[in-house]
N, C-alpha and C positions, 0 to 999 in steps of 0.2 A: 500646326499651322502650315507646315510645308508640302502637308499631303493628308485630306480627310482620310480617313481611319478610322472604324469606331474606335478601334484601342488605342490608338495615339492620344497623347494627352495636349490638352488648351494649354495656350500662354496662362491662360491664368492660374493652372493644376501647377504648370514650369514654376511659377510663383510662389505659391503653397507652397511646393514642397523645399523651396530652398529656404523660406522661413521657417520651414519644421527643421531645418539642419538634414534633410533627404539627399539621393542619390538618385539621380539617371539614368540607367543602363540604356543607350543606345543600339536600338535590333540593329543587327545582320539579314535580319528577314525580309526578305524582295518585297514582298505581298506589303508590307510597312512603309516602305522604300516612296516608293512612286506606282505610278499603274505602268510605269514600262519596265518592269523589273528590278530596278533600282541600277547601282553601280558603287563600287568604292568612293567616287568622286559625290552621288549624292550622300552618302554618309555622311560623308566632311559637312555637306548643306547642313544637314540635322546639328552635328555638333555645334557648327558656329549661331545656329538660331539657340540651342538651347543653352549654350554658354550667354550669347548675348541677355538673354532674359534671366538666367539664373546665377552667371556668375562659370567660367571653367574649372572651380573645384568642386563645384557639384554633378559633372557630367563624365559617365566612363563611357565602358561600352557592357553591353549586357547581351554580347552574345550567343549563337545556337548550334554551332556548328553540329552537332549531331541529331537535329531534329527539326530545321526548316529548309528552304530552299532558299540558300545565297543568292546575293548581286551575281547577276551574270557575266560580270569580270572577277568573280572572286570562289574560288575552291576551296579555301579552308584556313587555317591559322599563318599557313605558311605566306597568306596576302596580308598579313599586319605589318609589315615593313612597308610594302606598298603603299599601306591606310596611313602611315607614319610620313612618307613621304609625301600625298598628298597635302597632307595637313601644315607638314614643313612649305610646302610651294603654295599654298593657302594662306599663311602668313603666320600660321602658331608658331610660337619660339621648339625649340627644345623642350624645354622645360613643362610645357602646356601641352603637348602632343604625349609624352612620358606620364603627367597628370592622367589623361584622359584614357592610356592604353593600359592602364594600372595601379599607380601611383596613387591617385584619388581613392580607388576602392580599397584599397590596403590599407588606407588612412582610416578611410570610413570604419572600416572592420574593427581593429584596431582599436581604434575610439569605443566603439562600444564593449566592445570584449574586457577593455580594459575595470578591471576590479571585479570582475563578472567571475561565478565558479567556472565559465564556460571552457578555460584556460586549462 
């Protein structure tokens, strides 16, 4: 919604998949981002439209640092504090910026693994 993409997905896909019990991964990839390269602060845009429609324990981040081209404020893992702190000054608690950096996907994982030979 925030920015046509073919591979960005519809509010409405946001929907499905939080009825299927899915996950989110939120790109790091500029090209995704916006057409001005995106920015750590458009990120945060992304997370709070896809929490708002789906719910923030369905939304992490999903990632590429070894094979796309980053926001052009952002070099590598060592800007997830940063991305942490926007989202604090954005209005996520704690607790929901921790969900979204991790927390969420561990659960998700988790959840499925469990009873699973995969263990």
């Amino acid at each position: 919604k925030l920015y046509d993409h073919k591979r960005n997905l519809t509010d409405e896909q946001l929907r499905y998949l939080a009825e299927a019990r899915g996950m989110l991964g939120i790109t790091f990839a500029r090209g995704f981002l916006d057409i001005n390269g995106g920015s750590i602060d458009r990120i945060v845009d992304h997370v709070i439209h896809a929490a708002n429609i789906m719910g923030i324990n369905h939304v992490c981040f999903g990632s590429d640092f070894d094979g796309t081209d980053l926001p052009l404020d952002m070099t590598g893992q060592q800007d997830l504090e940063q991305l942490r702190r926007q989202m604090l000054e954005r209005n996520f608690s704690s607790q929901e910026a921790d969900a979204v950096l991790g927390e969420n996907l561990v659960s998700y994982v988790g959840e499925r693994l469990e009873g699973s030979d995969a263990l």
